[in-house]
Structures are given as C-alpha cells and as structure tokens.
KOLDO-911642 format. One record per residue (C-alpha): residue in three letters; x, y, z. Coordinates in steps of 0.5 Angstrom, whole numbers, padded with zeros to 4 digits, always signed. Each point is the difference from the previous one (the first is absolute). Layout:
N
ALAXYZ...
//
This chain:
648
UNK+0088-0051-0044UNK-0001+0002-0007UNK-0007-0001-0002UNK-0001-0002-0007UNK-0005+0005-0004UNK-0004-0004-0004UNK-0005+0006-0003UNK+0000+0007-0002UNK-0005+0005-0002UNK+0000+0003-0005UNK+0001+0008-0001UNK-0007+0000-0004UNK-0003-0005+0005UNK+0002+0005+0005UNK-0002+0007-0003UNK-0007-0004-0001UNK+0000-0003+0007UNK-0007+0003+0004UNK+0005+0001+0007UNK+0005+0004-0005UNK-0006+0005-0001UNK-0002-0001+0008UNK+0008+0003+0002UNK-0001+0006-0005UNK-0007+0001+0002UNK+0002+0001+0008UNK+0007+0004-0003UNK-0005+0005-0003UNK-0005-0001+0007UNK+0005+0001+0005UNK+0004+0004-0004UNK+0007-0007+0002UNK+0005-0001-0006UNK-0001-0009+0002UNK+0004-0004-0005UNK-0001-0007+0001UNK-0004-0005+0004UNK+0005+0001+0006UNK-0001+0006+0000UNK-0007+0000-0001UNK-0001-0006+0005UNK+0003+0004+0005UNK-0005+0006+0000UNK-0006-0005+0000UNK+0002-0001+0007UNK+0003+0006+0002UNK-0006+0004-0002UNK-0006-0006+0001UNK-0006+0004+0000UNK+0003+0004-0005UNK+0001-0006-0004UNK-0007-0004+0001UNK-0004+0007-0002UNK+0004+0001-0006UNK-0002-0007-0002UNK-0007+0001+0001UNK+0000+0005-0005UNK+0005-0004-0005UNK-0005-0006+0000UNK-0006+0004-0001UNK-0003-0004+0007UNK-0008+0002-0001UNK-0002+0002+0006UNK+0002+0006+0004UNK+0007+0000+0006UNK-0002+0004+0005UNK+0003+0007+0003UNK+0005-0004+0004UNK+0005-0006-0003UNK+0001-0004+0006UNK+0000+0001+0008UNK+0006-0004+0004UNK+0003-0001-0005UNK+0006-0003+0004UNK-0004-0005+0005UNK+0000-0007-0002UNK-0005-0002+0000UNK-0005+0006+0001UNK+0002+0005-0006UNK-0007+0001-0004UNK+0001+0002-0007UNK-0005+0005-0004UNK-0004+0000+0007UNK-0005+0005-0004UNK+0000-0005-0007UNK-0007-0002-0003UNK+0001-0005-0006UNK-0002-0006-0002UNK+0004-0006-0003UNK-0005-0003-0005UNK+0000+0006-0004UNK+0007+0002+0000UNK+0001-0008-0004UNK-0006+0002-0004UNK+0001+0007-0003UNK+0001-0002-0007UNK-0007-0002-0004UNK+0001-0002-0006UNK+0002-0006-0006UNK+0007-0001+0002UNK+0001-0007+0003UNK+0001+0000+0008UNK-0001-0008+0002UNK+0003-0006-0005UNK-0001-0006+0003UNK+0002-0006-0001UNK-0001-0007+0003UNK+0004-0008+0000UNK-0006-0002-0004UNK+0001+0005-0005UNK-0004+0004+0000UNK+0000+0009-0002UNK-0005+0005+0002UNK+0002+0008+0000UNK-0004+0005+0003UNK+0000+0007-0002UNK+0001+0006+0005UNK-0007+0002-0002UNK-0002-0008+0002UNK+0004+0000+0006UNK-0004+0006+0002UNK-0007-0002-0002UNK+0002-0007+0004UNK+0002+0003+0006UNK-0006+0005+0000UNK-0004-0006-0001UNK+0003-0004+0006UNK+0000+0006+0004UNK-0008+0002+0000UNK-0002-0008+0002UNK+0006+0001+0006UNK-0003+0006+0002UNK-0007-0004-0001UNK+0002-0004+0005UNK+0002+0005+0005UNK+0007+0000-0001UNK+0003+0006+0003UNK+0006+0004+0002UNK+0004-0005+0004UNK-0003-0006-0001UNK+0004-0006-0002UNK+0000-0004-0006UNK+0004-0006-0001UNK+0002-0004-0006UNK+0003-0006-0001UNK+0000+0000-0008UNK+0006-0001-0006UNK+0003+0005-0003UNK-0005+0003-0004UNK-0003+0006-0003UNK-0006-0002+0005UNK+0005+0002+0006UNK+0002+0006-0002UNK-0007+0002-0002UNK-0003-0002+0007UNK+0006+0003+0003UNK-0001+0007-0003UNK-0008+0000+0001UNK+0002-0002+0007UNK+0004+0006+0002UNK-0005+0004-0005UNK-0004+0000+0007UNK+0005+0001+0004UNK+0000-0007+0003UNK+0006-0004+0001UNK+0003-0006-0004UNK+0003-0007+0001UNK+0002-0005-0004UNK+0004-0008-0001UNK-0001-0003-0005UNK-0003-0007-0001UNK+0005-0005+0002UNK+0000+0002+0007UNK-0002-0005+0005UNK-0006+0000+0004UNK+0003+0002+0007UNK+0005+0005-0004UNK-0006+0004-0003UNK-0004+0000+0006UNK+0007+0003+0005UNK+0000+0005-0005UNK-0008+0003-0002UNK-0002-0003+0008UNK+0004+0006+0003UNK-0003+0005-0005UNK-0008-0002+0001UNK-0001+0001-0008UNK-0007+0003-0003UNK+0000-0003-0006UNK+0005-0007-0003UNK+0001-0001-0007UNK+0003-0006-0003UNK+0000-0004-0006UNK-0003-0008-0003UNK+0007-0002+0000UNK+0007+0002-0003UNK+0006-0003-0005UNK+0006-0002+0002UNK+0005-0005-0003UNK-0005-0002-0005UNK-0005-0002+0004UNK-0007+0003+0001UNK-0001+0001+0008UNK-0006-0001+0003UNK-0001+0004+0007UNK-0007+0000+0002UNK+0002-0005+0005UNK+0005+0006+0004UNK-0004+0005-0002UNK-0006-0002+0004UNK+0004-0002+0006UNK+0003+0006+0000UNK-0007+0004-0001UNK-0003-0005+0005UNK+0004+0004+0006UNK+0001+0008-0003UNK-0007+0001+0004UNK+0001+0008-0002UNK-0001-0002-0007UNK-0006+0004-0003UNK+0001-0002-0008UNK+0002-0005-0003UNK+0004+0002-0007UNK+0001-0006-0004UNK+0004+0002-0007UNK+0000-0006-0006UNK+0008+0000+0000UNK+0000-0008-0003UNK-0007-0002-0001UNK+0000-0005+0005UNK-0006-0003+0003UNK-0003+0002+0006UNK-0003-0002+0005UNK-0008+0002+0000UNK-0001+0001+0007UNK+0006+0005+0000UNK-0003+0007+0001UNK+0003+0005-0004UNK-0001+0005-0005UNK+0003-0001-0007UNK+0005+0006-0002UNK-0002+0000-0007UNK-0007+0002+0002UNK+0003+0006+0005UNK+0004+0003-0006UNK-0007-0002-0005UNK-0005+0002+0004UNK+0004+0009+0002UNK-0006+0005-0002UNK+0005+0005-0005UNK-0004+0006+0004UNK+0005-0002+0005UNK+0006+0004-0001UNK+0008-0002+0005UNK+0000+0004+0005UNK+0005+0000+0005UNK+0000+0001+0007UNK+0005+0006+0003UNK+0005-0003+0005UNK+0005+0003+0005UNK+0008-0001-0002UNK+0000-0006+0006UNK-0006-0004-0001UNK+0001-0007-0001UNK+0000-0003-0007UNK+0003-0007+0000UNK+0001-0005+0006UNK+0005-0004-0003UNK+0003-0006+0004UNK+0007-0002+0003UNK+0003-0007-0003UNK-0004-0003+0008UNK+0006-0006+0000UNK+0002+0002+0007UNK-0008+0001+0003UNK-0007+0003-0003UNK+0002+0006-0005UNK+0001+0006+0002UNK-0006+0005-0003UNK+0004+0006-0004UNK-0003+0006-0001UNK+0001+0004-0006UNK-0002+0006-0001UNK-0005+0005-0006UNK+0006+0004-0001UNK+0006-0002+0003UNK-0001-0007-0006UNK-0002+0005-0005UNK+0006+0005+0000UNK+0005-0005+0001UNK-0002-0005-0007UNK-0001+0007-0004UNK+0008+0002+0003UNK+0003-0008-0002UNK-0004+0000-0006UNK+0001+0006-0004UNK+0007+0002+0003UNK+0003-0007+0003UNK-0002-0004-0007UNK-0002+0006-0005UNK-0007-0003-0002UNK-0003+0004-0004UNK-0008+0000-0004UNK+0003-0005-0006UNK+0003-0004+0005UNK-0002-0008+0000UNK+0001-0002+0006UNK+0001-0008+0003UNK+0002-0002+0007UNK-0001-0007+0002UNK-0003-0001+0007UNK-0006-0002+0003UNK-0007+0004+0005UNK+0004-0003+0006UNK+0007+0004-0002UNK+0000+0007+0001UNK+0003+0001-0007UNK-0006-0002-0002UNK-0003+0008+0003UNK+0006+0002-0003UNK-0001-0002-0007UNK-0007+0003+0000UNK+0001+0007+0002UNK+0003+0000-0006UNK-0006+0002-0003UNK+0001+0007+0002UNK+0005+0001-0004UNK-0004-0002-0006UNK+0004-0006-0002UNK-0003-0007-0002UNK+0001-0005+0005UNK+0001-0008-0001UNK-0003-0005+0004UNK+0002-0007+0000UNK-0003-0006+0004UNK+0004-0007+0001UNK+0006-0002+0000UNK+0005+0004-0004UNK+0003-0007-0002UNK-0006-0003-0004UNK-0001-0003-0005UNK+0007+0002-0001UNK+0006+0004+0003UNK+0000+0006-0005UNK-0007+0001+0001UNK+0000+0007+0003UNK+0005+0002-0005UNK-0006-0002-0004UNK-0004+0005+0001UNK+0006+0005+0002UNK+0001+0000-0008UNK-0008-0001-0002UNK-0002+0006+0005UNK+0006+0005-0002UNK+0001+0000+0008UNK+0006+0005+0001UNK+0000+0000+0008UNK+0001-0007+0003UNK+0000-0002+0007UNK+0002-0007+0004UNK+0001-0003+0005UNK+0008-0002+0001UNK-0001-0007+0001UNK-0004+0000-0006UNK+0007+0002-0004UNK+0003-0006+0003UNK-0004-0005-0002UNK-0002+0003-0007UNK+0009-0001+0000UNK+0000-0007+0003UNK-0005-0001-0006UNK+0006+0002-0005UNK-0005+0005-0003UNK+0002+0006-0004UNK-0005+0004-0002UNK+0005+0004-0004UNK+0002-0005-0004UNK-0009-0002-0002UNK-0003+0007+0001UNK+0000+0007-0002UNK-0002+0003+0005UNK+0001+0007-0002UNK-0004+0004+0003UNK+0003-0002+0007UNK+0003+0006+0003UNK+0000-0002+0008UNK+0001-0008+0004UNK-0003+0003+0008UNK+0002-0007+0005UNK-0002-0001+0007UNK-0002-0005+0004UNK+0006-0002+0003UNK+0008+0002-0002UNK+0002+0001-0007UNK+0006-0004+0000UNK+0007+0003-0004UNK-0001-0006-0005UNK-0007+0001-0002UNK+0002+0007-0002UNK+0005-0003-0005UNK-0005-0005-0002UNK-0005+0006-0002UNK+0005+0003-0004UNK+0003-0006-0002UNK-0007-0004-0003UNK-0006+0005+0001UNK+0002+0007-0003UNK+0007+0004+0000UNK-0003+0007-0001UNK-0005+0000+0006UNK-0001+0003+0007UNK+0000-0006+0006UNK-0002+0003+0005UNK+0000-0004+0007UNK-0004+0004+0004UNK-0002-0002+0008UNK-0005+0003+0006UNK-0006-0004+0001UNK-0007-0001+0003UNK+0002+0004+0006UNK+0000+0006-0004UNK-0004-0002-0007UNK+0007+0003-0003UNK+0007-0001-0001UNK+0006+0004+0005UNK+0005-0002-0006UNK-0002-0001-0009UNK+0002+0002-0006UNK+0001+0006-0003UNK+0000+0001-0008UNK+0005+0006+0001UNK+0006-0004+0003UNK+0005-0006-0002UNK-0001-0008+0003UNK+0005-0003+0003UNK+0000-0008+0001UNK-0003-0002+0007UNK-0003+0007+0002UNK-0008+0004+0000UNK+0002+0007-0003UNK-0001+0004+0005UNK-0004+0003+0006UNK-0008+0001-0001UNK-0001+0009-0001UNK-0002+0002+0007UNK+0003-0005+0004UNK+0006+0001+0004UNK+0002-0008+0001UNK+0007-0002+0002UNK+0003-0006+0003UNK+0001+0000+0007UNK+0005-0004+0005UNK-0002-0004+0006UNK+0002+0008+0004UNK-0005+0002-0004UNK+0005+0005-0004UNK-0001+0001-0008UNK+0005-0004-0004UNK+0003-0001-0008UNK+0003-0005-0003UNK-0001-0005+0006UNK-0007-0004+0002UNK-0005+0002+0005UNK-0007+0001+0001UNK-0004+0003-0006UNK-0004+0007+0003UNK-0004+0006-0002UNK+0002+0006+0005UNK-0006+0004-0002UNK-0007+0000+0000UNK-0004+0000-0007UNK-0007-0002-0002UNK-0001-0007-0002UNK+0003-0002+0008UNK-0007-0004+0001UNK-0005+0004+0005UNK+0001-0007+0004UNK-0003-0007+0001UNK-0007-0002+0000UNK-0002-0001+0008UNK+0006+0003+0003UNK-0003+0005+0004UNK+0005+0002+0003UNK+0005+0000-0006UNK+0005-0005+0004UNK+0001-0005-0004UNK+0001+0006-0005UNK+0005+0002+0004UNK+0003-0006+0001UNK+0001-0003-0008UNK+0004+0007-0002UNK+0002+0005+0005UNK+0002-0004+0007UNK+0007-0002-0003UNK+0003+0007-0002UNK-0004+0007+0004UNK-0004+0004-0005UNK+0002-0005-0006UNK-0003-0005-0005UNK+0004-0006+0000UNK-0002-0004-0005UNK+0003-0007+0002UNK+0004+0000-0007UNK+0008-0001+0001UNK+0002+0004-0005UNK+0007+0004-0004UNK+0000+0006-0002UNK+0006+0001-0005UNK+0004+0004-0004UNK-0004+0002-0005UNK-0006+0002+0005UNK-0003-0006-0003UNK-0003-0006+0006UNK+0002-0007+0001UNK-0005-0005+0004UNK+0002-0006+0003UNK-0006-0002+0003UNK-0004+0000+0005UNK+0003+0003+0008UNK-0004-0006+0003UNK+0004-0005-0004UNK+0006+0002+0001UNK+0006-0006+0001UNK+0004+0001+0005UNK+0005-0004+0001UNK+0006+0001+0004UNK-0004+0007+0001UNK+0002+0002-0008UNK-0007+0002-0003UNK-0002-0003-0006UNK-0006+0002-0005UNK-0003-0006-0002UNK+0000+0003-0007UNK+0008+0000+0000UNK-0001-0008+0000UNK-0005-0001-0005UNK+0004+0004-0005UNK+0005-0006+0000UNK-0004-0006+0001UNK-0003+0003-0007UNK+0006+0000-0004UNK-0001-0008+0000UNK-0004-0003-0005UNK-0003-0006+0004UNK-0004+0005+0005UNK-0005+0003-0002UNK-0001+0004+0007UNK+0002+0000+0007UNK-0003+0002+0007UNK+0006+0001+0006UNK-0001+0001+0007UNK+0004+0001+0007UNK-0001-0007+0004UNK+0002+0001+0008UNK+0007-0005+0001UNK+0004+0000+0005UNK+0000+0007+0003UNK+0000+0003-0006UNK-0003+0000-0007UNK+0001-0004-0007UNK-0002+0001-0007UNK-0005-0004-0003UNK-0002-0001-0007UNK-0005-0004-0002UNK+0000-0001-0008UNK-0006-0002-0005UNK+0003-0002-0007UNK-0001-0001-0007UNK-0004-0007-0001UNK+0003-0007-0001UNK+0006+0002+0004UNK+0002-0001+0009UNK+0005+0003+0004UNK+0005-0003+0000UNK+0008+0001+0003UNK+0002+0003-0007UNK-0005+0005+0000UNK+0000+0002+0007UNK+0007+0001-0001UNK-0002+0005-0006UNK-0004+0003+0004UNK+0004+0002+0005UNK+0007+0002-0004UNK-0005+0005-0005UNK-0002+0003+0007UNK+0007+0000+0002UNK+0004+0003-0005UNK-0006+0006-0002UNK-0001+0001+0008UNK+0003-0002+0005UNK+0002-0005+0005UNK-0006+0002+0005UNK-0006-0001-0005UNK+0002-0007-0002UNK-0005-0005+0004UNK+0001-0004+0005UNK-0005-0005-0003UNK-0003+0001-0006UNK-0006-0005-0002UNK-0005-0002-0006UNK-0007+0001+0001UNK-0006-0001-0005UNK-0003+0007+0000UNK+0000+0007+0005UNK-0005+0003+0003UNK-0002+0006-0002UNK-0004+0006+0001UNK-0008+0000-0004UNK+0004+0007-0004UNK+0006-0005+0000UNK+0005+0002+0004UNK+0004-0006+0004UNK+0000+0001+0007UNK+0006-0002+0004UNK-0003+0002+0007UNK-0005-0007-0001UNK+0006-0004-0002UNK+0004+0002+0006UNK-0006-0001+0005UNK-0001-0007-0004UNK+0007-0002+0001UNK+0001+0002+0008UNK-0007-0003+0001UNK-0004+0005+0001UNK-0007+0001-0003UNK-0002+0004-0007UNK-0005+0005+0004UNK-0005+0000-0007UNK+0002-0004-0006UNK-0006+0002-0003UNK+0004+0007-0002UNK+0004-0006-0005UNK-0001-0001-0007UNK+0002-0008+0001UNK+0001-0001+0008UNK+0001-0007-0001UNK+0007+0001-0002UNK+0001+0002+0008UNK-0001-0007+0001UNK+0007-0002-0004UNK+0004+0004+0006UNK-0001-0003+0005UNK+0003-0005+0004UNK+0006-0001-0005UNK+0007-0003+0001UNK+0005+0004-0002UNK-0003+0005+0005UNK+0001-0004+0006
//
C-alpha cells in the first residue's frame, strides 16, 4: 500500500539540521561513510556504546562518564550503563545563566510572566538553599501537586540540585488518586498551590489539599505556592512560597550534588486504572541523555528555538518539555483548558510568543477539527517549524487536516513511547519526509521492531511493538519492588530478553512506524485482531461524533465489537446514524472491524492526562468492578456503561 507523503524538508532544512552535523561528526570519529538516517540508525544499535558515549560528548553533558560505557549490555533487565558516571541533572538544564528568556508562562485568566535564564537560576538557588534547610537530602522525595507553572520547574530543578528525587500531579486529581501515587513514596516535603483555572473558573483546592496533607504522615514541609490567590484556610500550616524565594540569603551560591549515572531522579506513575499505580523509576542519566538525543536530533531544538508542548505535571511530557532548558531554548508553559475563552486560544499564543516547536496531544487535534478551526486561515504563525502529538494515535486524517487548516510548510511529527521510559521508541525526524498516518521513524539507539505472536520480527504486518536491546533510560525499576518482579513481569515476561511495550504496532515501507493502539485492547473478533485505532479513525470521519471508545464484549463463544459513541450537542443516535457509521467502517476497513453494537453515551472515561481507557469499559460491560476510579478524570462516565440493553 502506498502511502501519501505529506511533507518534505528541504535541502537547507537538512544541511542545517543538528542530526546532520551529529552523522559527519561520527563519520569523522570513527572513520564510516553513513549517508542517511537509515544508515545512521543501523550503527546506533549496532554500535550502542559507541553510539551513547559519542552522544555524551556531542551534547556536552556536564559531568564526567566513567572509563567504561556500559556492563551487560545484553541482559534485559541488568545491563548498567555509565557504571562510573558522576552528573548531575539540575545542572545539566541549567548551564545557560544569562538574560535570554527560559520560561514563559501563561494562564487561562490571562496572565504572563517571563523568567530570565539568570532568573531561573537565582529562583532555584533560592528554593534549593531552604530545601536543604530543611534537611532535604540526596534521595529523599518531594512531591507536587501544582499546574504547570514556572514554580514547577523551579521546585524540581532545585529538588534534583540536591540529589533528591521528584514527583508531580497536578491539581485536578482527586484525593484517593494523589494519595495511591505519593503514599508509595513517603515524600519529605509536599508543594501545592491555593487553587487553579480551568474552564473559566477559579478552583478553590484547599478542602483536597488538606484531606490529602492530613494522611501523608512523612511530610515534613508544607509548600503553599499563590497560584489563584484563593483564600485559605488560616488553620493550615504551611510555609508560603513567595517568602521562600524572598527570604534566600545571595551569599548562597547553587551547588549540585554529583550523582551516580542510576540514581533516581523521577518517580512517575502508571495511569492506576487496573489497581494502585505502579512507581517507576527513572534515572539521573539514563533521563538526561535520552531528552538531550530526542531534543537536539529527533526535534533540532536549538538555543533560539520557543519551544511549547501542552500537557499537565501528572503527564511524562511534562518532564519532557522541561529538559528542553538544557538545550537553551525558551519554554512555553500554558495552565487550562486549551478551548477557553475560545478554540484558537493556543494558536493565540503560538503567534504572540513566536513558538517555533508546537507539541500536542493527538485528541487535541481532533476536537480543534470537530471545532471547524483553521488557524491558517486567522493566524500567522510564522515562526512554527514543528507540530510534536502524543497521547493517543494520530489518525491519517488528522494529519490531512494539519496540512490542510494549520500550516502546509511544517514538521508533524507523531512521535510515541511513554511514562515507562520517560521517552518515545518511535518520533520525528527533521531530516526525513512525513507520510500520512506514520511516526517517522525509530528513536536513534533503539532496535525497535514488530514481533508476531512467535516472537519473530516482522515488516509490514502488525504485531508487538519491542526494543531488542538494552539503552539508558530502561528505568532502574519500581519503587517498593525488591526483588524487581513486578519489574520483570510488566516488560520483559512475554519475549526472553526483550522489552515489549505493549503497542500493536507496523513498521512500514518507509521505515517509518504505524500504532494502532494498545495490545490489551485489542478486538478479536473471530480470532482477526484489530486495533481499537483502525475503528476510531472511521468513526472520526462522520461529523456528528465527536469521539468514540470500542471494546470486546464476550457473546457466545467468541468475541464482538462494540462502540460506544458520544456526539456533537442536540443530536441522538438514531438507525440513519448508525447506519453511517457502520458503512463508513466498512467501506475504509473491513467488514471484521464494523461493531456488533454500537451505542450513544454522554461522556468517555478517561485518564487525568487524557487518554480513554477501554480496559475500564470492558470490565464495566462484563460486570466486573474498576479496581481504582480514583486514576480517572470524570469516573462517573463508567456509570453509563452498566447494565445496557443493547448488550444483552
């Protein structure tokens, strides 16, 4: 099948990309003749130690690697990488200290407020020296639950400074939600804010936030940051930001901690919707040198770059966004909701900010289409180079419409890896074309192929997404999990010695990567899998649904689809409708992936960071109980599930 390209960089694009200068700099080094990113690609797993010490020196990581590379660089799990490295993580995003811009953010309710890399660093210095005050130390926990503000990254960077470790949500969790992430981890310290915006309104959390301080009996400090202003509760016991960074004596200079290569440095959490969240454990440097890799060649960020990715504290893109300091550029943060006061709000500021690399959530693309807005058509954003989406699967005709109504000249870039390794398998690549439906290409380093149900590697066909070697940011494992089983268990039971991710996945012609979704939410109906993305991708196509959720419900002695749709306002479900619906599936997919049933819901449960989760609504339908609604944005949507007619 042929496969539309949709974008072509240019031969100036490509003689001034940084991953061009990376390919003659190792040419020169080890004395190769690589022509390409294939070919460039192929050596980066074939020659992984040389490759991963090579992009040490390449992007100047401050610190200093050790004699050897890496030991058992073929045991997965067990391979250490850098063994010898002394760095630290802090200091690597903070080795620029002058007047550009580093942080921009800005809020729902209009505000703006721009930090100086100078700033930044006499912010950091300042929360650091009372963090250390307070007997803040190397591997202990602090624990945020904040919006995404410049006070985050300020917190995090003077967390890590001292070799502590950091987590983060953000403010619409619910109680329980917060409590099954930060209880695992016992943190020495917890930083919140008053209240947040979303949707127009001022969000007064001081009732949650209390509840929540109330059980986190570990917690020593008590950070309140005046993010809305909100009134608070006098009894709470707390110690106010703003005095934090005012109070910093200037005689105290920003020291960093030297740390080992696999110390800790994030614990981020998995979405929890199938029990507690898992606790994983990212690493100082494994973290580090993948971002500076993904940043500087996957994306070409460079020093003048402004560089905006939508997303919230509780989202690993979130960590992603802010190792983009290290490479100079100016972040834009945005707290709210990317549809208020109006649709084009964050094309606002893609114009007002001059923001050259854009980063998204595929859903977000979707709704901005169903919202019928055409940002080429109002704005003139031109500055913008590169739209990045994660999140959930891109859809062919979403990349149509970012040609089609955002910008024709422009990068789109579906890139796709996740908390589990902090990081993407399969990005962009500026150097390469885009074809319609397809992530670019496979991440340097990584020798990610699609298996079959053997186990055997295979092109063109659909499978399990793996990595068959070992790289630096496999995590160092899960918090409370001695023995590493669970560790084992979540990525390396199903193939020996091989990561599997848990993506069902194609790689094509191009080289490039297709994903149709999860590998637990596969259909099987008849024994044929389908990705659940094959289905969504259709039912997109119709203008009266604005989003859909499919699942396999057990019936007699096999397995159907069903799809459970929520539509545009003002309009029901009707036989016409669903008549559309399944001759839209069938004629672009095929007869297996029309639904058995198909059904109209108000809303679909979904993940805090966003994601719809199929694996909830199946247990629903089957009458099985949802181990912990608490990990869902709106668990009351599961309640529309239940006990339906047409599933009997």
């Amino acid at each position: 099948m042929t496969t539309k390209m949709m974008w072509q960089p240019s031969a100036a694009t490509i003689a001034d990309a940084r991953i061009t200068d990376f390919r003659q700099r190792v040419n020169q080094e080890f004395g190769l003749g690589l022509t390409d990113y294939s070919e460039l690609h192929q050596w980066s797993i074939e020659q992984s130690a040389d490759f991963w010490r090579y992009l040490w020196d390449y992007c100047e990581v401050i610190g200093t690697p050790g004699e050897t590379t890496v030991n058992g660089a073929d045991q997965m799990p067990g391979a250490q990488w850098f063994p010898a490295a002394q760095l630290n993580f802090a200091e690597n995003l903070l080795r620029f200290n002058d007047e550009r811009i580093a942080i921009v953010f800005r809020g729902e309710d209009g505000s703006r407020q721009a930090l100086s890399y100078r700033e930044l660093h006499r912010q950091v210095a300042a929360v650091a020296y009372q963090l250390k005050q307070r007997g803040v130390s190397k591997g202990d926990r602090v624990a945020a639950m904040m919006p995404n503000c410049s006070e985050t990254i300020i917190a995090m960077l003077a967390t890590t400074s001292l070799g502590a470790i950091w987590s983060s949500c953000s403010p619409d969790f619910g109680v329980q939600g917060v409590l099954d992430r930060f209880g695992q981890i016992e943190p020495k310290v917890f930083i919140t804010v008053d209240g947040y915006f979303y949707n127009g309104k001022c969000l007064d959390i001081s009732e949650k936030t209390a509840a929540i301080r109330a059980q986190l009996t570990t917690v020593e400090t008590y950070l309140m940051v005046e993010f809305a202003k909100a009134p608070q509760a006098q009894t709470q016991d707390h110690i106010s930001w703003h005095d934090w960074v005012a109070e910093h004596a200037p005689s105290a200079p920003l020291e960093f901690e030297p740390m080992a290569f696999n110390d800790p440095l994030y614990i981020m959490f998995s979405s929890g919707t199938t029990g507690v969240p898992k606790c994983i454990v990212h690493g100082v440097g494994g973290t580090l040198l993948q971002h500076l890799k993904e940043h500087a060649l996957h994306t070409d960020l460079k020093r003048d770059d402004v560089f905006f990715y939508f997303t919230t504290c509780g989202w690993m893109m979130w960590n992603w966004l802010v190792s983009g300091l290290a490479q100079g550029a100016t972040l834009v943060l945005f707290d709210g909701s990317p549809f208020y006061p109006a649709p084009q709000i964050l094309w606002d500021i893609v114009d007002q900010e001059q923001i050259s690399v854009f980063g998204t959530s595929a859903k977000y693309l979707s709704a901005l289409e169903k919202a019928e807005c055409q940002p080429r058509q109002s704005h003139q954003l031109s500055a913008l180079r590169s739209i990045l989406t994660t999140g959930s699967v891109l859809a062919p005709e979403s990349f149509d419409y970012v040609y089609r109504d955002i910008k024709a000249d422009v990068c789109l870039s579906s890139i796709s890896g996740g908390t589990d390794i902090v990081s993407c398998f399969a990005l962009g690549c500026p150097i390469l074309p885009v074809y319609r439906g397809e992530l670019q290409c496979r991440g340097l380093g990584l020798d990610v192929q699609v298996y079959n149900d053997n186990g055997h590697p295979v092109q063109n066909q659909k499978g399990e997404l793996v990595c068959r070697n070992s790289f630096p940011c496999m995590p160092i494992g899960f918090w409370n999990d001695a023995d590493g089983e669970r560790y084992f268990n979540a990525y390396f039971a199903r193939f020996s010695n091989t990561w599997a991710h848990g993506d069902y996945a194609e790689l094509t012609e191009h080289d490039g990567v297709i994903i149709y979704g999860r590998s637990d939410a596969v259909l099987n109906p008849g024994g044929v899998r389908i990705g659940t993305a094959e289905i969504y991708r259709q039912v997109e196509k119709v203008d009266a649904v604005l989003e859909s959720i499919a699942v396999g419900q057990q019936w007699q002695d096999d397995e159907r689809v069903v799809l459970f749709v929520r539509l545009r306002e003002g309009v029901t479900l009707d036989d016409d409708l669903i008549q559309t619906i399944r001759k839209t599936i069938r004629a672009n997919a095929t007869p297996r992936h029309v639904p058995a049933v198909i059904a109209q819901v108000n809303d679909i449960p979904r993940t805090i960071s966003g994601k719809i989760v199929e694996l909830a609504v199946r247990q629903v339908i089957h009458g099985e109980t949802v181990k912990n609604t608490d990990a869902l944005a709106n668990p009351e949507a599961l309640a529309e599930f239940a006990d339906r007619e047409e599933l009997k």
